[in-house]
VEXDREN-2710 file (C-alpha; in Angstrom, 1 decimal):
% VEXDREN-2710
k/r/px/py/pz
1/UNK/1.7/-9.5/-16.0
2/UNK/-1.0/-9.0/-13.7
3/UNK/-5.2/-9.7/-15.3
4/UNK/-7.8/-7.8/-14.4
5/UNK/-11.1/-8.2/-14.2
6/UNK/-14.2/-5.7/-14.0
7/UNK/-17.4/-6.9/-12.8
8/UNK/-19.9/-5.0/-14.6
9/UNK/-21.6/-1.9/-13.4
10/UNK/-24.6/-0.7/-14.9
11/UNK/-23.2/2.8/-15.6
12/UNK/-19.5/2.0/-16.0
13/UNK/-19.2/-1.1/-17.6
14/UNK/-22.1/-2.7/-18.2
15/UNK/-20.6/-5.8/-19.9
16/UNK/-18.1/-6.0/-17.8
17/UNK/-14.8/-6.2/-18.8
18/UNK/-11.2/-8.2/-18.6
19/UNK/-7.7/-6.6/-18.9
20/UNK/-4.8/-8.9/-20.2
21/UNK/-1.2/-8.0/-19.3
22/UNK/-2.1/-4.9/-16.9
23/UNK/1.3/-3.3/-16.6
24/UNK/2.7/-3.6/-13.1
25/UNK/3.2/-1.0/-11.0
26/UNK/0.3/0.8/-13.4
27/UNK/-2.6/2.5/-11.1
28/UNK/-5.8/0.7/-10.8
29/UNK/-7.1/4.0/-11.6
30/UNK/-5.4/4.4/-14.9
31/UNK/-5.6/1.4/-15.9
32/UNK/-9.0/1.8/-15.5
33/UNK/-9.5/4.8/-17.2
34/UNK/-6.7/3.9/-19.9
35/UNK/-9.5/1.1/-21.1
36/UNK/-12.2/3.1/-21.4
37/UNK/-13.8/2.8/-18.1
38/UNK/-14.7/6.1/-17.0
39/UNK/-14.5/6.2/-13.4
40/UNK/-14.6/9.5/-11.2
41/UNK/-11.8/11.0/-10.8
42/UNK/-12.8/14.2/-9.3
43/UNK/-8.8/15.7/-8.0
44/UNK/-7.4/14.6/-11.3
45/UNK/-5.5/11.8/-9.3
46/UNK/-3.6/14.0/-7.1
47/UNK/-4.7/11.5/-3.9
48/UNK/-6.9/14.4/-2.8
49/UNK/-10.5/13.2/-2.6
50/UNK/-11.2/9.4/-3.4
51/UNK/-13.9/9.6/-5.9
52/UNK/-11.5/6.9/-7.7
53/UNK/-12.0/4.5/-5.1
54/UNK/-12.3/0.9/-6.2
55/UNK/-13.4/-2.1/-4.2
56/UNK/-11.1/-4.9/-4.9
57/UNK/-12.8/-8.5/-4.1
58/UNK/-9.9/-10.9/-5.8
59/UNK/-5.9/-10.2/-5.5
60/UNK/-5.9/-8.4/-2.6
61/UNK/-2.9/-9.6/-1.3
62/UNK/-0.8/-8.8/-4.6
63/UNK/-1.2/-5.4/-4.0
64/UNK/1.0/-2.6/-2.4
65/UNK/0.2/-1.3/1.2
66/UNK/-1.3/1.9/1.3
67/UNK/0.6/4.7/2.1
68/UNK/-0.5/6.5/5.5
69/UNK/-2.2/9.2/3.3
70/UNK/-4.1/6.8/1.2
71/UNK/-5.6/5.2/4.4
72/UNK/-6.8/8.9/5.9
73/UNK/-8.5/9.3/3.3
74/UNK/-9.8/6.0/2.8
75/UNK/-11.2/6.6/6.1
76/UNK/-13.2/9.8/4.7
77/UNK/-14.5/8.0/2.0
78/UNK/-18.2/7.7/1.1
79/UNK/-19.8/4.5/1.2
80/UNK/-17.2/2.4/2.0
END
């Protein structure tokens, strides 16, 4: 199973934090928010507005392609 690790943010995660045994094929986004890590999640994670975006600096690779939709809106995105 996949490890993740948060870097920490000063309002998020101030410690930082590291998740053992992440379920596959789980969201980053509830993942996140499944171990108490609060982040934005303005559309209720319908994949309507991207206030869940993450930036991913390790494991890139391992991850799934984004869907068509997921890069439009990428594109949208604030500070990114």
């Amino acid at each position: 199973m996949p490890k993740v690790t948060v870097l920490p943010h000063a309002e998020l995660c101030p410690e930082g934090k590291t998740i053992e045994n992440a379920p596959e094929g789980q969201t980053i986004c509830d993942l996140l928010l499944d171990n108490d890590i609060e982040i934005d999640h303005a559309c209720e994670k319908s994949c309507a507005c991207t206030t869940c975006h993450v930036i991913v600096r390790k494991g890139f690779d391992s991850l799934e392609e984004p869907s068509e939709i997921e890069e439009d809106l990428l594109d949208q995105a604030w500070g990114l």
